[in-house]
Structure formats: C-alpha cells, structure tokens
N, C-alpha and C positions, 0 to 999 in steps of 0.2 A: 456661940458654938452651934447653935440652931441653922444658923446660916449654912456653917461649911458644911454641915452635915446635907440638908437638902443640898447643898450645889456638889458634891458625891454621888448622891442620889440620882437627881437627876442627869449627870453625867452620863452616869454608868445605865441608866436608862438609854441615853440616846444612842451610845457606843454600840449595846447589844440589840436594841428595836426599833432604831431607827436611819442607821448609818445602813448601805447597801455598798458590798464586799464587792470588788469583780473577781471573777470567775479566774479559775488556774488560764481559760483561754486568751479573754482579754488580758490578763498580767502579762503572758509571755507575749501576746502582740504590740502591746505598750512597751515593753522591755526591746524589744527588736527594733522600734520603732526610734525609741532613744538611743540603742546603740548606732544604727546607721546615722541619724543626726549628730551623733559625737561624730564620728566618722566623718563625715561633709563637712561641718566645720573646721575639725582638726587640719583638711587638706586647704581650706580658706584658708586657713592662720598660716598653715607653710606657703603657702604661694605669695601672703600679703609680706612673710619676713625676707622669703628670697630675693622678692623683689625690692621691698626696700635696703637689703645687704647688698646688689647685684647696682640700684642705683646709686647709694650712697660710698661705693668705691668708684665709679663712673665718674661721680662729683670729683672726689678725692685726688681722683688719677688728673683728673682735667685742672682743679684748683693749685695743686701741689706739683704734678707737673711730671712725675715717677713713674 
C-alpha cells in the first residue's frame, strides 16, 4: 500500500512542479497549426480518392467496354 501511495505522491508532485503548461498563446497557435494540417491533408485524401475513382472507371470503361 506504501507503494501506490508514494507513486500518488509523487505524481501529483510532478503534475503541479514540474510539468510546464503553455500559455493560452501557444495553445491557440498549436491549435491553428493542427487545424490547417487537418485541412491539407483532408485535400490530399480527396485528390488521391478522385483520382483513383476517375482511374479506376477509365480501367473499367476500357476493360468492360461500356
């Protein structure tokens, strides 16, 4: 019981005196930072589906003949 108790402890030591917070500024610049990279990639993923929708009916039409 000794154990969990120090590993608590110490815990909650490093949580509140030794962990460093960022700032409300860097949050929101980190936060802007991931939404634009969702963004960019989100537009990769549509270009890589259209294009494989756009070649794999190409195949389609040429295979099948329609």
């Amino acid at each position: 019981m000794n154990k969990i108790t120090t590993y608590f402890e110490e815990a909650y030591d490093e949580l509140m005196h030794k962990v460093t917070w960022p700032t409300w500024g860097e949050l929101q610049d980190s936060a802007v930072v991931v939404l634009i990279t969702a963004v960019i990639i989100s537009f990769v993923v549509l270009g890589i589906d259209i294009t494989f929708k756009e070649g794999t009916s190409f195949l389609y039409k040429i295979i099948i003949g329609s």
